[in-house]
Steps between C-alpha positions, in 0.01 A plus 500: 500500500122609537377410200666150423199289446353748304391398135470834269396507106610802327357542179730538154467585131669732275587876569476477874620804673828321608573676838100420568549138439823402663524723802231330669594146401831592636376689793288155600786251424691660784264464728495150405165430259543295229321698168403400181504660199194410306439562140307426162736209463719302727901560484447745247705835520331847545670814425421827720494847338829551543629179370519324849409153450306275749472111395153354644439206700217425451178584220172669669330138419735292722436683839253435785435808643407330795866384570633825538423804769506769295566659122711796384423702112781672386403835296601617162380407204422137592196561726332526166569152349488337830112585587446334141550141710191364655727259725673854618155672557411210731774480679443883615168397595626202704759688684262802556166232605778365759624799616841384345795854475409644159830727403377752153759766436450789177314382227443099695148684570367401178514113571330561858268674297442214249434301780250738627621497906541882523138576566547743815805467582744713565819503274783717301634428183723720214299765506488436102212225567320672798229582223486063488495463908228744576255344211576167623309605820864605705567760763855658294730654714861685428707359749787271468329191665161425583413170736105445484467138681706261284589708196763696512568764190758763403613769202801462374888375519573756792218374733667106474651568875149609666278218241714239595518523883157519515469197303761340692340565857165401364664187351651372805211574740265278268 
């Protein structure tokens, strides 16, 4: 399994798009990476927008960044509370100084954003936020996936299969 000393964070809170949060978590665990789910507070239990629920491991102050090779945000709704954290804002900035897989999928362009590391670069998004990406200093394109270096972004629900084998290969070659 390629990616079986792989450490991954993937970022929770409330009314994550479910499909967005769990397909890649699952998507990594069979290639053998352990993930975390990281939220406000440790072994607390978020509920996605359409009521599935995802129990954290850990709270956004317990992790080193620095112990893990890369960080997946999960869109919906939650992208908006979880740029309010100034631990999650610097892990984004520690995974992108490093060069560390950044996965941001719909609206998880807001807390990449917040953590101001879109300056040009080049990145998709819903196209609901594209507005957000551009002013943030981003090159916003409408395709399913975009790699640019060690971020790799995507739309929506039906571009999971594309997002995450690009994160995947990127992952495993780091």
């Amino acid at each position: 399994m390629r990616l079986q000393d792989k450490k991954v964070i993937a970022l929770v809170a409330h009314d994550f798009e479910d499909l967005e949060l769990w397909y890649p978590i699952l998507r990594l665990q069979e290639e053998g990476a352990t993930v975390h789910l990281v939220g406000e507070k440790a072994n607390e239990k978020y509920i996605g927008k359409y009521g599935v629920p995802a129990m954290s491991d850990f709270a956004y102050a317990d992790i080193k960044a620095e112990e893990y090779d890369a960080i997946l945000v999960p869109g919906g709704w939650a992208p908006d509370k979880i740029r309010r954290y100034p631990e999650v804002l610097e892990m984004l900035r520690h995974m992108d100084h490093f060069e560390k897989p950044i996965g941001q999928i719909c609206h998880a362009g807001w807390v990449l954003i917040s953590a101001d590391i879109l300056r040009g670069r080049n990145v998709t998004s819903t196209p609901g936020i594209k507005d957000d990406m551009t002013n943030a200093g981003a090159n916003w394109k409408d395709l399913p996936v975009v790699v640019d270096g060690h971020i790799v972004s995507s739309r929506r629900p039906p571009d999971l299969p594309p997002y995450m084998k690009e994160f995947a290969d990127l992952l495993a070659d780091s």
